[in-house]
N, C-alpha and C positions, 0 to 999 in steps of 0.2 A: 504494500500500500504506500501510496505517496499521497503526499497533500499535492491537489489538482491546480493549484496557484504555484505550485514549480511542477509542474510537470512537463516533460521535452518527450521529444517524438524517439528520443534511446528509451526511455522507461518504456513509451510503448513499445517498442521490439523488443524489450526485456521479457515484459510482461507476455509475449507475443509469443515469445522465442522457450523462455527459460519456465511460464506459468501454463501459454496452452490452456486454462480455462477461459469464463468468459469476460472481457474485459468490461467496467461497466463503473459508474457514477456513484458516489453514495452520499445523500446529502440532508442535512439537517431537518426536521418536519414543519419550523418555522417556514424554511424556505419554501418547502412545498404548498404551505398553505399560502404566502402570499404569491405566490404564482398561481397559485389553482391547478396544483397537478393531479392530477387524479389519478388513484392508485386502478392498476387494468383489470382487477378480477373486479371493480365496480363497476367500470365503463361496460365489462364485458356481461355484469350482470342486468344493469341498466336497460341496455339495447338489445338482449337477452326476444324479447319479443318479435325485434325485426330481422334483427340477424339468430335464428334458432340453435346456429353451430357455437355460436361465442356462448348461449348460456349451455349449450352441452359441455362445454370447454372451462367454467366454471372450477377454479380450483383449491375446491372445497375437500379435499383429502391428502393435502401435502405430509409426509409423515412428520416432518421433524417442525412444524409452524402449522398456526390456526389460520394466516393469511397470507400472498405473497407482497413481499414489499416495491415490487415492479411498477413502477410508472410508464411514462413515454419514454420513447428512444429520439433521441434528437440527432442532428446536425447542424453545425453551423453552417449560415449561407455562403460564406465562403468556401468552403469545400467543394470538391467534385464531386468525387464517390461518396466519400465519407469514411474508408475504410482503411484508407492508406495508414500508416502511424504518421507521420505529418499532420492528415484529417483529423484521425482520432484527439493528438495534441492539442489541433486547435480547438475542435469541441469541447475539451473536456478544459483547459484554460481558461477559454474565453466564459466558459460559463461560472467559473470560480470568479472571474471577473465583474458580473453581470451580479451576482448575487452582493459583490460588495459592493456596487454601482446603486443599486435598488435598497440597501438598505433603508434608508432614511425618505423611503418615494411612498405614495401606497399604492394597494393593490392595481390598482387600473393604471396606471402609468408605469409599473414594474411589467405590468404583463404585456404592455404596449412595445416596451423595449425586447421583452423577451422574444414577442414573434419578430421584431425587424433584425433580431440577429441572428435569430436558429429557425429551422425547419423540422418535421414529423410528418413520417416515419423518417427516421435516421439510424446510424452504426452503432449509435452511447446508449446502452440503456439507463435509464434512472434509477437507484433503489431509492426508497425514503425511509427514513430512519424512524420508530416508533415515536410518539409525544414525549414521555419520559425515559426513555434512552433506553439505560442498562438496568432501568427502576421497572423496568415493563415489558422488555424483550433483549435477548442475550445473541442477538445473528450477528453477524459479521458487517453489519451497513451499523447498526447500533456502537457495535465499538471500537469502529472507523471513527465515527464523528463525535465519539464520544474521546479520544486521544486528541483528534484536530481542537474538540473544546479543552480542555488542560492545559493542551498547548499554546492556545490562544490566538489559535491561527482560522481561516473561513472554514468552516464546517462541509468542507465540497471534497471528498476522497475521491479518488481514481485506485483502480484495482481488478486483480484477477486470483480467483483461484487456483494453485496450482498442481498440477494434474500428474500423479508418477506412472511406473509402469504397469502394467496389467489392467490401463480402463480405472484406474482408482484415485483418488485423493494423493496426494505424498503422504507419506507418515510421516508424523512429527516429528522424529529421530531425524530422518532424511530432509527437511525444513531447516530443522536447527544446522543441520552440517551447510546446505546451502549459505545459511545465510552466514555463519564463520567464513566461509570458503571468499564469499563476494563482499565482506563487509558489509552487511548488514546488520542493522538489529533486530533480534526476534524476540518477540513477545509472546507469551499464549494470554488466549480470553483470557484467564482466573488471573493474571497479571493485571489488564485494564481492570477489571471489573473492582479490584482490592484496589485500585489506587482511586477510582473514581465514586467509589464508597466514602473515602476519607474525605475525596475534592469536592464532594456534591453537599456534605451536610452543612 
């Protein structure tokens, strides 16, 4: 994970190259609400009537969560495809950009700015981080943004899961040497979650 406010088009062929899952946004639920983004197993239950397949598609049986945290997938207008890592950078920047741009705007003018600079369907998907964080839900979009808050930095992660051999997750053992090997730091959940118990009261 990197904060999406430094993130460069090497992270994404990191992410690309060395993570192999899916690369995707993870961001704060403020944020979400003053955009209006709408999380997709709503949209998709919503319109459920007209379009029949999206509420068959309804995902209402996830094992390990009661809902998904999936929003829209964007693109910025500048972009071609949107897939390239170049593309992907800019999306995923510009919208860490966009969030501290609109801080201080309200909703209709945040949201005004939001469509002149990105497009949907796009290559970034959004996750959005529960209301109360790590106090309400323990995924991976949660203690992204729950670090980028500590830290003090926009609450907008960029990130991918990373994928070992045989079809599986990495094991943790194989993470942690990763991340010695490349310098990085590795964290587990029960690490954020203790430190953001202490940060939060």
């Amino acid at each position: 994970m990197i904060a999406s406010q430094f993130v460069t088009s090497e992270s994404i062929k990191r992410m690309r190259k060395d993570g192999g899952g899916l690369i995707f946004l993870m961001i704060s639920n403020p944020i979400a609400q003053k955009l209006q983004l709408p999380f997709l197993s709503d949209l998709f239950s919503d319109v459920g009537a007209q379009y029949p397949v999206l509420k068959a598609l309804v995902p209402n049986d996830i094992p390990y969560d009661t809902k998904s945290s999936f929003s829209l997938y964007i693109n910025h207008r500048k972009t071609f495809t949107g897939i390239t890592d170049n593309d992907r950078c800019l999306t995923m920047k510009k919208f860490s950009e966009l969030t501290t741009a609109i801080k201080n705007k309200d909703g209709t003018e945040a949201i005004k700015e939001f469509g002149e600079e990105f497009r949907s369907p796009g290559h970034i998907p959004i996750c959005v981080a529960s209301e109360k964080l790590l106090n309400e839900r323990k995924g991976h979009t949660e203690l992204v943004v729950s670090l980028l808050e500590m830290a003090g930095l926009t609450p907008v992660g960029s990130g991918c899961e990373i994928m070992g051999e045989h079809g599986k997750a990495l094991p943790k053992e194989d993470a942690r040497k990763y991340a010695e090997k490349n310098n990085l730091v590795f964290l587990e959940g029960n690490d954020i979650i203790k430190a953001w118990k202490k940060w939060s009261k």
